[in-house]
N, C-alpha and C positions, 0 to 999 in steps of 0.2 A: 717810607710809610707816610706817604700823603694824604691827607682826608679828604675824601671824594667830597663829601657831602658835608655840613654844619646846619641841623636843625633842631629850632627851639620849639619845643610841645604848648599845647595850650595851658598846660599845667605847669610851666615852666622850668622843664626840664631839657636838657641840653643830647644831643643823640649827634653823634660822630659816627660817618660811617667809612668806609676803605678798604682796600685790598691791596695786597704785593706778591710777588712770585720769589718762592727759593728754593732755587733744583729743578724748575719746571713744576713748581707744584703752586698752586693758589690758596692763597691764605685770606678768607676775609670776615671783616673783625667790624665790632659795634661794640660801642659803649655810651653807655648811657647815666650822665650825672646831674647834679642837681648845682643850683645858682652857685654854691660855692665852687665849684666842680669836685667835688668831691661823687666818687661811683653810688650809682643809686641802683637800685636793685628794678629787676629786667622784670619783673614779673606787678601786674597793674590790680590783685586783689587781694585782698588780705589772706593770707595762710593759716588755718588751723592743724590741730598735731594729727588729727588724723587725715588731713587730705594725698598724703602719699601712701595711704594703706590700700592694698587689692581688694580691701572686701568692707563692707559695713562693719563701725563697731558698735557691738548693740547696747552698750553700758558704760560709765565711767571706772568701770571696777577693770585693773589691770590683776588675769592671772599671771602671777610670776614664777609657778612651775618650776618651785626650787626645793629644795630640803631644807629644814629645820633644824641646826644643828642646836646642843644641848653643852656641848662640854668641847673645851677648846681642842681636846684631843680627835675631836670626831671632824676637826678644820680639814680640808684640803692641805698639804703644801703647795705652794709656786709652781714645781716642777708638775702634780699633779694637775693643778686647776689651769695650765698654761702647755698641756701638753703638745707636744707636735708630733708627727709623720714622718717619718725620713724615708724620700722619697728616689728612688734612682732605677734608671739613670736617666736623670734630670739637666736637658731636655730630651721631652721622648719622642719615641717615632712612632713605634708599635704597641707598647705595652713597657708599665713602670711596675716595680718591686714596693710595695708599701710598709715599712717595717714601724710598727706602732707600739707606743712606749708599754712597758711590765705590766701597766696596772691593766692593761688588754690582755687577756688571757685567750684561749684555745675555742672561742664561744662566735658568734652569730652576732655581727655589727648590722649597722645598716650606716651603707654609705651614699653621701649623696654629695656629687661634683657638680661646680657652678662654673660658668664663662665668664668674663669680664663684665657682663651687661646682667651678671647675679641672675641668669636663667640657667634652671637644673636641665644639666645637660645627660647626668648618670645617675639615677636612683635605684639601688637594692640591696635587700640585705643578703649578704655573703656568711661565708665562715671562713673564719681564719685558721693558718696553722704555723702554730711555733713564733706567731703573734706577727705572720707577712700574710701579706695577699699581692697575686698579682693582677693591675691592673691593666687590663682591654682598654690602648690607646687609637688605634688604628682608624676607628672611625671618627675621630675627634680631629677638624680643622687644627693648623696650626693659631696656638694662642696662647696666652696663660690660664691657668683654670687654678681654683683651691677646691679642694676635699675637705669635705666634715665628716668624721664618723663619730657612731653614739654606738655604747654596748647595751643591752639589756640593762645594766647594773646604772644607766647614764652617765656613764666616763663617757667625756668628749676628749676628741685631738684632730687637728687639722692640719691642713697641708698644701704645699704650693707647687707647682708644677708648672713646666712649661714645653709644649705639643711645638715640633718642627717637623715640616712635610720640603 
């Protein structure tokens, strides 16, 4: 890993450039630090919280779209608030088994699967039975994907999966 290039910005910041091969495959790399060389961050404006949001936010007011609980009895547990999927057969080819934890009952989820690049790749709501559904892989590239599902009631449980062709 030789650096092609050593250049100092007008701002005085230090930009390393270069490339190497492993496997037949190219790798090429940039970093960019500052006088101490300690890494200085790649991007040249200042960032506020909403500039990676998809859409305008029109207020400083965050709805947070949660319940009110009243008495500690009415808490989630762990196992609740942290539910998962069990998902097989993991990895898939055609179609996975989604077995969702008790507090999923016999009712109408909506489920919605993401790719790695967090684009909904499957949204709709289904119904469940005996608290499984099975999922329509077939048209899904090989890749990893997670699943969200929410019931009526808003129990959430997710899920990880991974799609081989």
């Amino acid at each position: 890993m030789v650096p092609r290039k050593i250049i100092k910005t007008n701002d005085d910041k230090i930009l390393v450039t270069g490339s190497y091969v492993i496997d037949n495959n190219w790798d090429i790399y940039l970093w960019k630090m500052n006088a101490d060389l300690e890494d200085d961050t790649l991007y040249t404006q200042p960032m506020v919280y909403d500039s990676l949001c998809p859409y305008q936010i029109l207020s400083d007011t965050i709805d947070l779209d949660c319940d009110i609980f009243v008495n500690f009895e009415d808490l989630p547990t762990k196992e609740v608030y942290e539910s998962t999927i069990k998902i097989s057969p993991n990895p898939a080819r055609d179609w996975s088994l989604l077995t969702f934890p008790e507090n999923f009952k016999n009712d109408h989820i909506y489920l919605t699967v993401y790719n790695t690049f967090g684009q909904v790749v499957i949204q709709k709501e289904v119904t469940i039975t005996n608290s499984m559904y099975t999922l329509e892989t077939s048209g899904l590239p090989s890749g990893l994907y997670i699943t969200i599902c929410r019931d009526k009631k808003k129990n959430a449980a997710r899920g990880k999966f991974v799609v081989v062709r």
